[in-house]
FIPAMI-664840 format. One record per residue (C-alpha): x, y, z. Coordinates in steps of 0.05 Angstrom, whole numbers, plus 5000, padded with zeros to 4 digits. Layout:
BEGIN
XYZ ...
This chain:
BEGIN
799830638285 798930138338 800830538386 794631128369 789430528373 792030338441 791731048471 784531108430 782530418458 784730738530 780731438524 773731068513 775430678568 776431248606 769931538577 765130938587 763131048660 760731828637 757031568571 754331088613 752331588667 749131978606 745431418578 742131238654 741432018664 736732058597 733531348608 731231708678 729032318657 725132128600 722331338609 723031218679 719831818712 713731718650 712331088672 712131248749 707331798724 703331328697 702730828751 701331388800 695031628748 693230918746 693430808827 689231338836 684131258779 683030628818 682230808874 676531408849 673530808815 672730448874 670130968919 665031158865 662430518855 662130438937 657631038934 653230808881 651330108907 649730468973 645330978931 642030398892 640729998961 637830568999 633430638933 630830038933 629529859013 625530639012 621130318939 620229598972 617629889040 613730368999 611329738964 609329439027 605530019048 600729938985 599229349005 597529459075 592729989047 589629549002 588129089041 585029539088 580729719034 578229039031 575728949096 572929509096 575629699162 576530379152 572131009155 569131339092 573331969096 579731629111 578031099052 576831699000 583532039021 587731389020 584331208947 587531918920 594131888961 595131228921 599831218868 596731208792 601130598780 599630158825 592430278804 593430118729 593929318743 586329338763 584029728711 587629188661 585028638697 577128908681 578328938610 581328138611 574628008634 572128358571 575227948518 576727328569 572526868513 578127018465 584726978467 587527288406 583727958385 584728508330 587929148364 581829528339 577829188392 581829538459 584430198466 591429938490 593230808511 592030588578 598730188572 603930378599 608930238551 610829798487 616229518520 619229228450 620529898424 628029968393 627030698396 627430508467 633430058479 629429418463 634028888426 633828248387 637327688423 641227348362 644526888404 638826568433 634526638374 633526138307 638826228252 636226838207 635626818126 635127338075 628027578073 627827557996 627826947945 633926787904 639426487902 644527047910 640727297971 640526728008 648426677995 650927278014 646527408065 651927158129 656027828105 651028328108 649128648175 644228468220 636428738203 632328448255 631529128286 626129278234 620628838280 622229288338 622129908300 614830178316 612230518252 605530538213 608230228150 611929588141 614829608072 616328798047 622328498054 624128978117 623128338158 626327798202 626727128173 627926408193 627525708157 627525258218 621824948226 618625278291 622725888291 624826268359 625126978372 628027238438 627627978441 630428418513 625228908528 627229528538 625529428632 623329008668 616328878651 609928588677 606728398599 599228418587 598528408512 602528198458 601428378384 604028208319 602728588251 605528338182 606528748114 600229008075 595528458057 588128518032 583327828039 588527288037 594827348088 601527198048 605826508054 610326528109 606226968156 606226688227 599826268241 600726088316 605626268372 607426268439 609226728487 614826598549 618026928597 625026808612 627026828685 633426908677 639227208630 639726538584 632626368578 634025688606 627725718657 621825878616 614126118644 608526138599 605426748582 600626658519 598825988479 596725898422 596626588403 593626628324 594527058276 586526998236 585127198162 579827568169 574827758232 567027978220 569028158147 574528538169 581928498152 585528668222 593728818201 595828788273 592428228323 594428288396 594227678440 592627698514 597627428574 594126808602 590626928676 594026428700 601426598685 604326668750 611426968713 614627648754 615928218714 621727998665 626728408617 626627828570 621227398526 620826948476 616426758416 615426048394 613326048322 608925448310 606525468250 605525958196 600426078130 601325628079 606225178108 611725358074 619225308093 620526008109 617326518168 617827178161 616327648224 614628428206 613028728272 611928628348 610228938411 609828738479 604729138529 606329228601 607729598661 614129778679 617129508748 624129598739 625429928807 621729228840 625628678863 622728118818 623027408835 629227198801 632427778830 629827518902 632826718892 638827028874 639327458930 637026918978 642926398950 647826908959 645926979028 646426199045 653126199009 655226859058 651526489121 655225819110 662326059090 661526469152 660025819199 665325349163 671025819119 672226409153 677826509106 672326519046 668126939085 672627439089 673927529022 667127659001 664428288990 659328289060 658529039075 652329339117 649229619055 649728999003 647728529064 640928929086 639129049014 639828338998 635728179066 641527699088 639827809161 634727239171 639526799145 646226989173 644427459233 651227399253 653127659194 649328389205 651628409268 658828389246 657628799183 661829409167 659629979112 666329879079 668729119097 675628849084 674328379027 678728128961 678328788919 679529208979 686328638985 687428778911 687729568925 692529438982 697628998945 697629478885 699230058938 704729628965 707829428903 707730108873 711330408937 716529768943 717829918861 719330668876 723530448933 728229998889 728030508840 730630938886 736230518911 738530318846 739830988821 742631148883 747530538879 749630678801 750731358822 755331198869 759930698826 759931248778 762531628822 767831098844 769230908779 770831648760 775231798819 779331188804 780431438737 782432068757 
């Protein structure tokens, strides 16, 4: 009996190295070669992705230069219109070569000189068709800002709504939706005492009017309805740097005898805010002074300007061009990490600041994603290589190990 388990004990000796062999044969074929497979997909998805997005910024900066020189241009012709230095004729043809849009921001400026004794107004009063847009439409893409707006509370009384309000979803799309009827209750709603309400327009916008429009009401305007308000601009993504639009913006009973549902409210002459994807409303006081304000509908007037640099996008520009010009006098190393190529520098305008740095410029630079792509390509080859060897090696003891048993 012993002497069986011995000789048995000997044969799968003898057959290790081949199950073995068998074992690294089908780890090979079927995991091994999968995940090289999937590396090389991988490697060159990203390097498509790359190339792609190269392509697009180069796209988006041509775009722009070719709109702001265009820009430029209108100028130049307007004020040549001004000083009336040109001929008749040539005035005439310039007036109808100009673009309709660029003449729209005149026409709104008459009518502010219309209605410049008031600055809340019913919408009756102004045939706001010559707008370009209601830039606060959610049919459009326009959005309420939760994060950087007041805490929200059910819209109805009670004691059950008010609890389980936190678990149901989000309604504050109903003040964006543009529609003739406002059924109650359909409603954003706040208990803080002067409420906020950030809303991103739908582009970059240069705001005229602003209007607000609550449920049904007949004579007397319900409890909670917003009384006053102001209108901001944020100049940037977090609303941390405000600019006035509209103050004191009210929200009246009743006007000549008339009850007006929605009320606009003019931007002030003197806001000096760029065109802006993002306002605010400051909610200072509301009918009746009671705890809770309820919002029903708004809408925010303007031109769009999204294909204009605007003023944010200009400081930002300008500081990443000192941070390019300095790194490039004192940390080369830093320098040449950044992404600095010919088309992101002469978009951004970077030459007056780092001339040294267009001069230098290359349409694709070396810089640390480029470094990224290079390491990846190196690693993947140097893991193929050792791949390679390894298999190579362990075939070879197998080998060994078979012609010594033999």
């Amino acid at each position: 009996m012993n002497r069986l388990n011995i000789e048995e004990e000997e044969n799968n000796t003898k057959n290790a190295p081949g199950m073995w062999y068998q074992w690294l044969e089908y780890r090979l074929r079927y995991y091994m070669v999968l995940e090289g497979i999937i590396i090389i997909i991988l490697f060159f998805s990203l390097s498509n992705y790359h190339d792609l997005s190269s392509r697009n910024m180069e796209l988006n900066a041509k775009l722009e230069i070719q709109i702001d020189n265009l820009d430029k241009r209108l100028d130049e012709i307007y004020d040549l219109l001004k000083t009336n230095s040109v001929p008749k004729p040539e005035k005439n043809e310039m007036l109808k070569n100009i673009r309709e849009e660029s003449i729209r921001p005149v026409e709104v400026k008459t009518s502010e000189k219309l209605i410049e004794k008031s600055n809340s107004f019913p919408i009756n009063s102004l045939n706001y068709s010559r707008f370009e847009m209601n830039a606060a439409n959610i049919l459009m893409g326009a959005s309420v800002d939760l994060g950087l707006s007041s805490s929200s509370v059910s819209s109805e009384d009670g004691f059950f709504n008010n609890f389980f309000y936190p678990f149901t979803r989000d309604q504050s799309g109903y003040i964006l939706l543009d529609r003739e009827e406002l059924p109650p209750n359909k409603s954003w709603c706040s208990d803080e005492e002067k409420p906020v309400l950030t809303i991103d327009l739908v582009k970059n916008t240069e705001i005229l009017y602003v209007s607000y429009q609550h449920s049904k009401w007949n004579g007397v305007i319900p409890d909670g309805t917003p009384k006053t308000y102001n209108v901001l601009a944020c100049l940037d993504s977090k609303c941390e740097h405000l600019e006035p639009l509209a103050t004191n913006c009210n929200y009246e009973r009743s006007v000549n005898g008339q009850d007006f549902q929605e009320q606009m409210c003019r931007i002030s002459s003197d806001s000096v805010a760029p065109p802006v994807r993002k306002v605010q409303f400051h909610f200072l006081e509301n009918h009746g002074n009671v705890e809770k304000t309820c919002i029903y509908s708004i809408r925010v007037f303007g031109i769009r300007r999204n294909l204009f640099k605007t003023e944010q996008k200009k400081l930002e520009d300008k500081k990443k061009c000192e941070e390019l010009a300095w790194n490039h006098k004192h940390s080369s190393f830093v320098y040449s990490w950044q992404e600095k190529n010919c088309t992101l520098l002469y978009s951004m305008e970077c030459c007056s600041d780092c001339p040294e740095c267009c001069s230098e410029c290359k349409m694709k630079d070396f810089n640390s994603f480029y470094f990224a792509q290079i390491v990846f390509g190196l690693l993947f080859i140097l893991f193929v290589v050792i791949f390679i060897i390894a298999v190579v090696v362990e075939c070879l003891r197998m080998i060994k190990r078979n012609s010594v048993n033999a």
